[in-house]
Each structure stands twice: as C-alpha cells, then as structure tokens.
C-alpha positions in Angstrom: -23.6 -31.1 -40.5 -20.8 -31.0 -43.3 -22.0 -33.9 -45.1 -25.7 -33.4 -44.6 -27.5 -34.2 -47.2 -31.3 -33.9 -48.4 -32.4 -35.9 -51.0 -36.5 -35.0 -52.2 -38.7 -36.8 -54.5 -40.8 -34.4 -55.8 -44.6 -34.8 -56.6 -47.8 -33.2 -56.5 -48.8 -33.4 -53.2 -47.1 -36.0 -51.4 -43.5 -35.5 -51.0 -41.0 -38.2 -50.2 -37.6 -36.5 -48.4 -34.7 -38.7 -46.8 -31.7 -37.1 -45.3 -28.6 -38.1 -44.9 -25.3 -37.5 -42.6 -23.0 -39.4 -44.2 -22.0 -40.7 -47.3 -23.9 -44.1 -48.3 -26.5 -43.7 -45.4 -29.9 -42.8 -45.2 -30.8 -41.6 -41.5 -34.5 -41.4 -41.9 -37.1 -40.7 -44.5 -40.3 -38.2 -44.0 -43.5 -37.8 -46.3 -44.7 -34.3 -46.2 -47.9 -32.7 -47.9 -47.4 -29.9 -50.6 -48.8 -27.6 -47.0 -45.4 -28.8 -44.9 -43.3 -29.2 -47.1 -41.8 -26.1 -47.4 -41.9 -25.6 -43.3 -39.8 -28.7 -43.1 -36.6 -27.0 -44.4 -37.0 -23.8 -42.6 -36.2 -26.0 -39.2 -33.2 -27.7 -41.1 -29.8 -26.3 -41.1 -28.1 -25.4 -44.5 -27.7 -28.5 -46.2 -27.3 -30.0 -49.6 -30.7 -30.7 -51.1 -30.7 -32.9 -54.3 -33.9 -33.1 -56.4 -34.7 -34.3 -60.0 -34.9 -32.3 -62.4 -38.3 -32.9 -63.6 -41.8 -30.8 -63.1 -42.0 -28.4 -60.7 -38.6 -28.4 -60.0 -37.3 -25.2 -60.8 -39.9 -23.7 -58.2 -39.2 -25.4 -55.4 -35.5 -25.1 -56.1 -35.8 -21.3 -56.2 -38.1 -21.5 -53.0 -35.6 -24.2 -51.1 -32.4 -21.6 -52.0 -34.0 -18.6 -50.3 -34.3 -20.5 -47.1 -30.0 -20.9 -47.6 -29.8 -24.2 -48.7 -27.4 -25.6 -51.8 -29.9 -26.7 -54.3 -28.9 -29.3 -56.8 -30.7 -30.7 -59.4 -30.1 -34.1 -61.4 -31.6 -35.3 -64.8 -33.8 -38.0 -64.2 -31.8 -40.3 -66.8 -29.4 -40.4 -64.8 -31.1 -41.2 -61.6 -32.8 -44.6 -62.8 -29.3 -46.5 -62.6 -29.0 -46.3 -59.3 -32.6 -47.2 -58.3 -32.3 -50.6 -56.9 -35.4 -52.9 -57.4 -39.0 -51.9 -57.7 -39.6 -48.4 -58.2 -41.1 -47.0 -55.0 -40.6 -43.0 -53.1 -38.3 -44.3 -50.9 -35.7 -45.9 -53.7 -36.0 -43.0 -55.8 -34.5 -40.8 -53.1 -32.1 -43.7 -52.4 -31.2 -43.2 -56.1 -31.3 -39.6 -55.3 -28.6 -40.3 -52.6 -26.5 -42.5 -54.6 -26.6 -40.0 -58.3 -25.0 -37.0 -56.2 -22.1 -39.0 -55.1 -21.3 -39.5 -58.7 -18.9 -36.2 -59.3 -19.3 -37.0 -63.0 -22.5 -36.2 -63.4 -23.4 -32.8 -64.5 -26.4 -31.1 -62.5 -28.8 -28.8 -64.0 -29.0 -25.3 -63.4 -32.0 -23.9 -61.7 -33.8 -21.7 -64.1 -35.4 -18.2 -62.9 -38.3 -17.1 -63.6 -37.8 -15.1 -66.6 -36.2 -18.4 -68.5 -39.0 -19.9 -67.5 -41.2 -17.4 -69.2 -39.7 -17.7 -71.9 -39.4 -21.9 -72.4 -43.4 -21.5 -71.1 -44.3 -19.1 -74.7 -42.3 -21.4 -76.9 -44.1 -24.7 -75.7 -47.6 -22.6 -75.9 -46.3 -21.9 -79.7 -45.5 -25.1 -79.9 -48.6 -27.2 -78.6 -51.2 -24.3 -80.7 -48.8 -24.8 -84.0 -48.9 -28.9 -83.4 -52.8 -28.6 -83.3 -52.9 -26.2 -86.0 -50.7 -28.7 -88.6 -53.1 -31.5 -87.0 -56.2 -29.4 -88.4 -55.1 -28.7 -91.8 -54.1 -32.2 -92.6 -57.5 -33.4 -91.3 -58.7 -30.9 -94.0 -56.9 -32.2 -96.5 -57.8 -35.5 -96.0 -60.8 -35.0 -95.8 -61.5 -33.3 -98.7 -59.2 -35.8 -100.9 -61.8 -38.3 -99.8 -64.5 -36.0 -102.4 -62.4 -35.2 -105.1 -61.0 -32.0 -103.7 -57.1 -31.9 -103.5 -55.8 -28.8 -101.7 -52.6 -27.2 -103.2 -49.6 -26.8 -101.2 -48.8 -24.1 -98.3 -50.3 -23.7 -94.7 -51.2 -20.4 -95.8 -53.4 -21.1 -98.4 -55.6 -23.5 -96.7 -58.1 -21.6 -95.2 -58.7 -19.2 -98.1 -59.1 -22.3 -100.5 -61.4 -24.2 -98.1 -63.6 -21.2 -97.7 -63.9 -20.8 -101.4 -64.8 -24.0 -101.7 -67.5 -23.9 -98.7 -69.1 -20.3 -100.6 -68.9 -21.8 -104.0 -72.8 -23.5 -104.4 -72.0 -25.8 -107.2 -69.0 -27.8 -105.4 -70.3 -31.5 -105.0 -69.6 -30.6 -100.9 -72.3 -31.6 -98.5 -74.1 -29.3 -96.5 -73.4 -30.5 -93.6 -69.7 -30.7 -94.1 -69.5 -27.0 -95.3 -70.7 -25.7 -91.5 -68.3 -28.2 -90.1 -65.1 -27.6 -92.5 -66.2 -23.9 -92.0 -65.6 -24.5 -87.9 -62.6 -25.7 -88.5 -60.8 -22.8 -90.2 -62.1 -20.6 -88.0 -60.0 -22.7 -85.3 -57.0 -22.6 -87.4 -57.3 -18.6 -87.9 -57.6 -18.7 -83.9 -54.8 -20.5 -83.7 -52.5 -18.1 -85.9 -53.8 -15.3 -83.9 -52.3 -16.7 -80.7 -49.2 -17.9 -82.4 -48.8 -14.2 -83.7 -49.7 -13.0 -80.0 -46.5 -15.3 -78.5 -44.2 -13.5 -81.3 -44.9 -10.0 -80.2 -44.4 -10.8 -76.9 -40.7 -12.7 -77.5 -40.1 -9.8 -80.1 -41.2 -7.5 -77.2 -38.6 -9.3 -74.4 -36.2 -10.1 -77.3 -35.8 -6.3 -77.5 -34.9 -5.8 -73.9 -32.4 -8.7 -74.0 -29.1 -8.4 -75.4 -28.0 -11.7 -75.2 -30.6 -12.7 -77.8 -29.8 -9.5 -80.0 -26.3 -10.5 -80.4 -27.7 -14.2 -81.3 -29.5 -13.3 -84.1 -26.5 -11.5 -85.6 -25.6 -15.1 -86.8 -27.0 -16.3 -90.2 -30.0 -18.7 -89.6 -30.5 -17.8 -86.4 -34.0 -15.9 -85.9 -36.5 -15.0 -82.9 -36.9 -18.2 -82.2 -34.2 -19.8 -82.0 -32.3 -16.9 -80.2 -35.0 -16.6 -77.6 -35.2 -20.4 -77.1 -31.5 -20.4 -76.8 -31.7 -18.1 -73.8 -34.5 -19.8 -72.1 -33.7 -23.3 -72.3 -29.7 -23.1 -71.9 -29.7 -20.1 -69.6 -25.9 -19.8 -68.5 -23.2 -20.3 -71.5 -20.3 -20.2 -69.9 -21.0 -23.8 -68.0 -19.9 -25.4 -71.5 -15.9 -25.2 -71.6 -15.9 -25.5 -75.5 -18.2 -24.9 -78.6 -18.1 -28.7 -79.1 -19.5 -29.3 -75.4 -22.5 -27.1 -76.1 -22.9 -29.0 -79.9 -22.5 -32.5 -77.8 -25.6 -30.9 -75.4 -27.9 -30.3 -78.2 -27.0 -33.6 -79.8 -25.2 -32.5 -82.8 -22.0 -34.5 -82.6 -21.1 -37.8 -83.7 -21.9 -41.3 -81.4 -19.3 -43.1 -81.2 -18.7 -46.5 -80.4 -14.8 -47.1 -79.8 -12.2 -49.7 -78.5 -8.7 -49.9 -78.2 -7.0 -48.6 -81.2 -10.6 -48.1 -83.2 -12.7 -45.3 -83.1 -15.8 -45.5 -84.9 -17.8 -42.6 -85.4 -21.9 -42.5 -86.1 -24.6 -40.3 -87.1 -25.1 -37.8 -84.6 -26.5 -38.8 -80.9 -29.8 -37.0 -80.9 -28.9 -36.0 -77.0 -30.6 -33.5 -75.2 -33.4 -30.7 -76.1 -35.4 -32.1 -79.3 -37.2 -28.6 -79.6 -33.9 -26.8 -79.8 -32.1 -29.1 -82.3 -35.2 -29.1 -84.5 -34.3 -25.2 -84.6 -31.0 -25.7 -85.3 -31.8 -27.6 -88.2 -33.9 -25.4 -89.6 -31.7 -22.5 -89.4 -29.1 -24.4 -91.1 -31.4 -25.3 -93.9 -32.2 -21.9 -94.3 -28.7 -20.8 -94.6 -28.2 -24.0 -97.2 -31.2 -22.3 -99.0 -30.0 -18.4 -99.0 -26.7 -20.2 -100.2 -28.1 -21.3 -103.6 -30.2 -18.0 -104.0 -28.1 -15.5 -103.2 -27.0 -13.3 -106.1 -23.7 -12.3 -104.6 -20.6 -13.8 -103.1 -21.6 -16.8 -100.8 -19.8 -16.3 -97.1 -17.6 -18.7 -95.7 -20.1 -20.9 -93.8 -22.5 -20.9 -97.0 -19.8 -22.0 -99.3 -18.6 -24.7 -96.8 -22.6 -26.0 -96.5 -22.6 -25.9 -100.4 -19.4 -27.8 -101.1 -21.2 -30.5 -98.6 -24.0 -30.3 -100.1 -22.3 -31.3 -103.0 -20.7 -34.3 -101.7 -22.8 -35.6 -98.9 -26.1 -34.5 -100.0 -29.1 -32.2 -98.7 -29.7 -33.7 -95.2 -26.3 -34.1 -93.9 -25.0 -30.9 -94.9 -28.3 -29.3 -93.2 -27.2 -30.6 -90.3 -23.3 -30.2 -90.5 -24.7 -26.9 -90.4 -26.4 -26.7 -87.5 -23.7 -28.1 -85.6 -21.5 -24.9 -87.0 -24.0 -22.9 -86.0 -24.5 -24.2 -82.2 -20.8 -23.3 -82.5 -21.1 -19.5 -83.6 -24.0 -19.5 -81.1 -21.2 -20.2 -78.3 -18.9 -18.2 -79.0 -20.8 -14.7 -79.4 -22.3 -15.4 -76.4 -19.6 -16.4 -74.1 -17.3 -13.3 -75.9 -20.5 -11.1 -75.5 -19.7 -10.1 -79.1 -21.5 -9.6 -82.2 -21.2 -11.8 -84.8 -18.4 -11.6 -87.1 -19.2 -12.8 -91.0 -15.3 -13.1 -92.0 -14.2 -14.1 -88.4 -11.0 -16.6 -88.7 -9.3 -18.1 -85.8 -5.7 -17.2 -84.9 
C-alpha cells in the first residue's frame, strides 16, 4: 500500500503496533511479545513505521530497516499533544498516527551503532563522575561536622582525608577512620574508570576525523568533540549554524506579537549534557582570554569586551553559542578550524 503506515509503541516486552492504510484511520491494532515482534514485519510489505524516539529505539529501528521498511522516529514531546484522553497503548500509537501527519515536525535520525558507543561511554563517565562528586561532598560534610574543613579541589580530597585517617592524634573516631577510609578508596575506583572511558574516546577519537577537526576549535576538547559526534551524528540536517545553536538551546526564547518581538534568556532546548559542555568550553576560552600573555584572538577579545559589559555568566554562554557555530561550520565544510577566519 502507498499510504501504509505502521505506527509501534515500544516497550519491554509487550509491544502495542497499529497500522494504518489511510490517512486519519487506524485499520487494526496487534500486541506482540518482544519473541514476535520482529516476525511481524517480515510478513508486512514495505511500509512506513513510526516509533518514538525513546529507549530501545535505535535498535529496533536499525533491525525494522534491514527488513526494507522506512523507519521514522518522533521525539516523545511531541507525541503527547496528540494523545487524546487517558494515556493507554492504543492512544499512544493513535498519537503515533496523528504526530507523522504533522510535516513540521522534525524526526530523529536513527543512530548506528558506533554513535551509540560513543553516547553509551559518556553517560558511564557521567553517572561514575556524578557518584564520585556525591562521595566527596559527603566527606566534606562529614568531616565539617568534627572540626575538620577540607580545602578546595577534587583532587586533593583523598590525599587530605587519608592523612587525616593515618594521623593518631586527630580527634577522629575509630570507627569513622575504616569507614572514611572505604570511601576514598571508592572515589580512587571511580577515577580509574573515568580514566579507562578517556583512553578509549582518545583511542576512537584518533580514528575519527570528524572529531579531530572539532577540537581544532578553542574550547573544544575530547569531550565535547566526541559527544558532538555521538549524540548529533549527521551535521548537514541543520541548514544554518543558528539551527544547530537553536538544537542545543543556545538561542534566545522569544515571545512575540504583531509588531513586538521580545527576546529572552536562552531556551534551554534539547541535549542538557551537551550544552553543559558548551558552556564549559566557552568559560575556558573566557579564562585563557584573561591569561594569555599574547594577543587575544578574535573570539576571545569579543568574550572579553562582553565580559566587560554583561558580566561573567552571560558572556560564558554568548560564547558557547559562538562556539556551537564554529562547531557547524568545520564540520559541514569538513575543514580545519581557521583562527582569523572572516566571512566574505
């Protein structure tokens, strides 16, 4: 069928799939097992099949596809609107049904499997470096409670605490020594794994060029670059440097009528993990900026003349917006990054 369309709510082992002929019209609707489901599609024609965009997605997209089916996902967001009443299987594929008549709506690409390598180290980084933050401020705390105030730096935690658990004459209890003594031994075990997920990005970052030519551009590190190529995956679906800022969430919300346009603080849209990496990056350029013993580049003496007028924060991340922008265009021109580049 031309029209045929199959819309699947995913889950973990019940699936919910509706298909539909014609626009505005479900025909019937099927629950399959996680064992049948993928059976069911090698006895349909090609067809359309629309999924959200939400766990397990990017698998079964990748599976559906081989079988020569048009895969389409849609963000989840963007799928509530249409869901009419309560919230059941079957009106979430409705919903499903109704989002992919909406041309406006962008769909999300399917990621392979080495983006999703790559997305799967930085949230392991992430999750061991959230409980390793969680740990040294319980230490802290703790030890503000007998008198014992820690000086700043992650790095210097352990080595203080330890000399504090060795040192006899320290009003610490025994049994708070073996115990604090655990503990930084799970933070060291935590920066060993954290190191291991570096070498390995270092190690694919090396046999990419895509994230080689990324972190040609000031403030823009390992990380960043690598998260860059995992998350977004395809550049060239964003028509303009200030579409791929406005996917990050780096450009202004607005909130116009008529003749007045009002501009906000930026939207906060899209990937947290990557704007908080953007931001960072443009505070470290902010910070090189007032160190640096020669002649600032363009960008750094644009961030310091903001910094200047707006203050700290904002010129941080005025920066990061410029530097989603740089990130676009030497990736889509496939170019390395030029310090003294200036339009035509």
């Amino acid at each position: 069928m031309k029209h045929k369309t199959i819309a699947v709510d995913l889950a973990k082992n019940v699936f919910e799939v509706g298909v539909s002929e014609r626009p505005g019209h479900l025909k019937k609707t099927v629950r399959l097992s996680r064992a049948k489901f993928l059976s069911f599609f090698v006895d349909q024609s090609p067809a359309r099949v629309v999924m959200e965009a939400c766990g397990s997605s990017h698998y079964w997209g990748r599976e559906i596809g081989k079988l020569g089916h048009e895969v389409k996902l849609i963000s989840p967001q963007y799928v509530k609107p249409y869901v009419q009443r309560d919230k059941t299987d079957r009106a979430d594929v409705k919903g499903l049904l109704e989002a992919d008549r909406n041309s406006a709506l962008h769909p999300v690409p399917l990621k392979t499997v080495a983006q999703q390598q790559l997305t799967a180290l930085h949230r392991l980084r992430s999750r061991w470096m959230e409980t390793r933050t969680s740990r040294i401020n319980t230490l802290r705390g703790l030890l503000r409670e007998f008198g014992f105030v820690l000086p700043m730096g992650a790095h210097r935690i352990v080595p203080e605490v330890l000399a504090l658990i060795e040192d006899g004459e320290a009003e610490l209890p025994d049994v708070l020594r073996e115990m604090f003594h655990a503990v930084c031994l799970e933070i060291r075990q935590l920066e060993v794994h954290m190191k291991s997920v570096e070498r390995e990005l270092e190690s694919i970052a090396s046999q990419t060029p895509a994230v080689e030519r990324l972190r040609s551009i000031p403030g823009i590190g390992l990380m960043t670059a690598t998260a860059m190529v995992g998350f977004v995956g395809d550049i060239h679906r964003f028509r303009s440097s200030r579409h791929f800022a406005s996917y990050l969430g780096l450009t202004p919300r607005e909130h116009s009528s008529g003749n007045y346009r009002r501009l906000g603080r930026i939207n906060k849209q899209g990937d947290t993990y990557l704007r908080m990496l953007l931001v960072h990056g443009g505070r470290s350029v902010l910070w090189s900026a007032h160190r640096k013993s020669t002649q600032p580049s363009p960008l750094q003496q644009w961030g310091l003349k903001l910094h200047e007028t707006r203050g700290h924060n904002k010129a941080t991340v005025a920066l990061a917006n410029k530097l989603a922008r740089r990130i676009w265009a030497v990736w889509k021109r496939d170019s390395e990054y030029q310090v003294d580049y200036q339009a035509a």
